[in-house]
N, C-alpha and C positions, 0 to 999 in steps of 0.2 A: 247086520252091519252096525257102525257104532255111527249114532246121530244125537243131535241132542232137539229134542223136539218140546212143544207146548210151552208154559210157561216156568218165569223161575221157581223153584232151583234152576241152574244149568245144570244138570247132571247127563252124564251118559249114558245113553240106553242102548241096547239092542232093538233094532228093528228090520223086517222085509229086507231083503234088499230090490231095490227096483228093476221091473221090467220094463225094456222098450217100448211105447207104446208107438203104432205109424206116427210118424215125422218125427220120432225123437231119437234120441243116442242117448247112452251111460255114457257118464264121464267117470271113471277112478279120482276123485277127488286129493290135489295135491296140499291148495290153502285154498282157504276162504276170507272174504272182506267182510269185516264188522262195519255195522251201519248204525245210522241211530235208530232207523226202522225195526232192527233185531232189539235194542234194547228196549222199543214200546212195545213191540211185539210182547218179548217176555215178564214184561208187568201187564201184559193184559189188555196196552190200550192202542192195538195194531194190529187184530186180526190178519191173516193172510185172504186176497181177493178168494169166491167161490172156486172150487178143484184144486187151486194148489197146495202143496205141501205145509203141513203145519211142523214140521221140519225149520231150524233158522235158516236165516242167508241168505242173501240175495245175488251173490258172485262168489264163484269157484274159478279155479285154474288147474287142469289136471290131463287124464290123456281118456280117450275113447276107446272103452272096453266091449259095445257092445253097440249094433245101429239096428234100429226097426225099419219096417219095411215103409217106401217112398223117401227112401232119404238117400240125397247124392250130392254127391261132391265132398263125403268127409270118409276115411278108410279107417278100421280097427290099428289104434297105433298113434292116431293123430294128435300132439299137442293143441292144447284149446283152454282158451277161457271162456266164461259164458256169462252172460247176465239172465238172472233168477226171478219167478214171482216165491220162491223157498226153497228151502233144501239142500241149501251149501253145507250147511255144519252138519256132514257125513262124511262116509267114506266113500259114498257113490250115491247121483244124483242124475234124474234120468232131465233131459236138458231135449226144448222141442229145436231143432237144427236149424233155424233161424237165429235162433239166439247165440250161436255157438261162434265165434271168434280164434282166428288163429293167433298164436302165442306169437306178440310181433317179433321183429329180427335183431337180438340183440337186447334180448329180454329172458331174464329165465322163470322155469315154469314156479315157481313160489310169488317172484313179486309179479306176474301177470296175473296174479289174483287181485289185487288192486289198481287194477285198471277200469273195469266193465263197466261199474255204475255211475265211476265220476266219469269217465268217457263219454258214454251214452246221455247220462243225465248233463253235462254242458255243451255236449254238443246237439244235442233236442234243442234246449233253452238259451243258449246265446248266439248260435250258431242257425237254427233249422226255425228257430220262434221268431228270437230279436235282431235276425242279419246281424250281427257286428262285423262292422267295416274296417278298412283300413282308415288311422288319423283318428278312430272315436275313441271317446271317455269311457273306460270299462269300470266300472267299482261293483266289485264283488264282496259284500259282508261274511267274515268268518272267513279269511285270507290264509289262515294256517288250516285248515281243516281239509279234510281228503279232496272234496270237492273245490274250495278255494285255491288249494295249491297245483292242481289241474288247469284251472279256472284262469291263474296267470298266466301260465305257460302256452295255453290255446290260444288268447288273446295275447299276446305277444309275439307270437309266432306270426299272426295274423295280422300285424304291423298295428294292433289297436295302443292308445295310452291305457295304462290300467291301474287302479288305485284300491288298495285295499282298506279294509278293517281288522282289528286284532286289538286284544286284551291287553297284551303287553311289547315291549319293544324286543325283547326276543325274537316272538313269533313273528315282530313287522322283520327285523332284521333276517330272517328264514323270507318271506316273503318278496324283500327287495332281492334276495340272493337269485330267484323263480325268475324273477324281471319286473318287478314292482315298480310304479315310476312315484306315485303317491300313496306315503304311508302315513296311517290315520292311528290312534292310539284310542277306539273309543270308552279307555276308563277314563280320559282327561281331554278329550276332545270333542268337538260338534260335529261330525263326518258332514252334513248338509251343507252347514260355513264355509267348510275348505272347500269342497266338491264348487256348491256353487261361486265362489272366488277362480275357478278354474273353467266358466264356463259352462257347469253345469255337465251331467255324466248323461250321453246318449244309451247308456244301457247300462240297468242297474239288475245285480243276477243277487235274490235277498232271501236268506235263511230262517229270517227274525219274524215274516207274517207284520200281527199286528202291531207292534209294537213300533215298527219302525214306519206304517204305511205313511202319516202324513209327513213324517221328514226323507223320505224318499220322492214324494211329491215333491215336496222343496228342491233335492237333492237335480231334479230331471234338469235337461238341458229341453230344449223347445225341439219338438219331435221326438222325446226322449223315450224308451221301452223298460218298461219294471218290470220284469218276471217275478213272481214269487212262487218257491218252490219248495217252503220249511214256516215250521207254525212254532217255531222256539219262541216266540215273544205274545201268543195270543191266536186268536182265530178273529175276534172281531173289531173294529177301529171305525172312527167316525173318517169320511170321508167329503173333505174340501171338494166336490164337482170344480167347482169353477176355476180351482188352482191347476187342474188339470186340461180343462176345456183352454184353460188360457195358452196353456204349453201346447196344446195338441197331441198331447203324452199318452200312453195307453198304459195299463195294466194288464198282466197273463197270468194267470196263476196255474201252474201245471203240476200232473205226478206221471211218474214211470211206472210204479210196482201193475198199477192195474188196468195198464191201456193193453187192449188184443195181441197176441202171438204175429198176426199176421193182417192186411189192410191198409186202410188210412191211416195215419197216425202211430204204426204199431210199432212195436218193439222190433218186430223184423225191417222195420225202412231207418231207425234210429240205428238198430246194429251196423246194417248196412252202409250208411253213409259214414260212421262212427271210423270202419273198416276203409273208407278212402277217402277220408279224408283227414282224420285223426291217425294213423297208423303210420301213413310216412311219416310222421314227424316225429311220433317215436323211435322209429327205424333208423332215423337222421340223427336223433340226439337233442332234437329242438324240442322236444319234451317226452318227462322221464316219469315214471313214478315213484311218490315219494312214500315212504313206509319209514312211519312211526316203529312200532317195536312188533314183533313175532310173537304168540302163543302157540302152545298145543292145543289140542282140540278141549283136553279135562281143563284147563285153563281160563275156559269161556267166561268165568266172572270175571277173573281180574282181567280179560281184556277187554270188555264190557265197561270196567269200572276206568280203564286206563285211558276210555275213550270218552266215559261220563267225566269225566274230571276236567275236561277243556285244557290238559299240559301239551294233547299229543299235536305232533306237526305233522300231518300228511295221515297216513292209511294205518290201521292196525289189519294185522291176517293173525287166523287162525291157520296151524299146519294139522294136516290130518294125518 
């Protein structure tokens, strides 16, 4: 089969193709989601967790060609999306059947490839980490990005106020379109200033790491929840205790790629709720997914590069 595995070049290779292993199904691979994970991966500084595929991708969308034994509830035939620890960018990817997603209703199978990860990953983190409520302050940094633009729409749905970040007023204007109520510009703006002139944001979902940790402290409303879940701005930052001891604020910092297939905290109880409670509302129309632009698989750089470049609005896929 054709994958593009290890690191850059992206070139395409021939490889195996996968067998079933118990508890998993082949999927025929329709598209794939680019992450930023697949582009540290491919310079080297994003290994894939122990056993999985050194293969890219972390979410495919395709139909099941083939199910190992212990597996039930999915038939040869089935549309499906899946979230990945690798192995999207193929032509087929053996997927363990907790992870495995039906394609929602009113959704076709190329853009439910861009669903899985920003699905999963906000609804773990704002949803299953920081309860967001109805009536709270949502600010989400990097508001146009696959996960930001998910990111409004969950929290919107969910009756929260929600305030973004963004480079330029384009992307906030893509953003208020989602259901943005506060748009932040932070090439010319203070995001902490506005945020706390509003009361301060009961959950803050932050891409940036260290860069941004002590003006997200600032940023908190009293009881506030900071998840971090992206190191774009640093891994280490001094820490104010007592600005946060004062708010009573907490910090989470979480990842996907390498929590267990199945257990506490796994990828199967994230799927799972992802599946009822995210999925109506796709179904509904109260949130859609948003795709940036389409490659083919030989393509892998320039969609790599399309998504290092910070212009894209929503998801890039790879089609295979």
């Amino acid at each position: 089969m054709r994958a593009i595995a290890g690191s850059e070049p992206l070139d395409v290779t021939d490889l195996p193709e996968p067998e079933p292993a118990p508890g998993e199904v082949i999927v025929d691979v329709a598209a794939a989601g680019v992450n930023r994970a697949d582009i540290l991966q491919a310079a080297g500084n994003y290994p894939p967790p122990p056993g999985a595929s050194d293969v890219l991708g972390l979410e495919v969308s395709g139909t099941i060609s083939a199910i190992g034994d212990d597996v039930s509830g999915w038939s040869i035939g089935d549309e499906v999306c899946a979230l990945l620890a690798g192995g999207g960018y193929a032509e087929k990817v053996a997927v363990p059947a907790p992870q495995l997603m039906p394609v929602p209703r009113g959704i076709d199978l190329v853009s439910a490839a861009a669903l899985p990860e920003v699905a999963c990953t906000v609804m773990s983190n704002v949803v299953l980490t920081a309860h967001l409520s109805p009536g709270e302050l949502f600010l989400v940094h990097g508001g146009s990005s696959g996960i930001g633009t998910h990111a409004i729409q969950l929290a919107h749905a969910l009756g929260a106020r929600v305030a973004v970040t963004a480079r330029n007023q384009d992307k906030l204007d893509s953003c208020r379109d989602l259901g943005a109520d506060i748009l932040i510009n932070y090439s010319t703006q203070e995001f902490e200033q506005i945020i706390a002139a509003e009361g301060g944001a009961d959950v803050i979902l932050d891409i940036i790491g260290a860069k941004y940790l002590a003006r997200n402290v600032k940023a908190l409303a009293t009881g506030g929840r900071l998840v971090i879940i992206g190191m774009q701005g640093g891994v280490k930052a001094e820490l104010n205790i007592a600005a946060l001891m004062s708010k009573r604020a907490a910090i989470v910092g979480t990842t996907l790629r390498a929590r267990p297939v199945v257990g506490p905290g796994s990828k199967a109880m994230i799927v799972a709720e992802t599946i009822a409670r995210t999925w109506p509302l796709v179904a509904s129309g109260d949130v859609r997914p948003i795709i940036d632009s389409v490659f083919d698989l030989a393509d892998a750089g320039a969609a790599h590069d399309r998504l290092n470049s910070g212009e894209a609005v929503g998801k890039v896929l790879l089609t295979i």
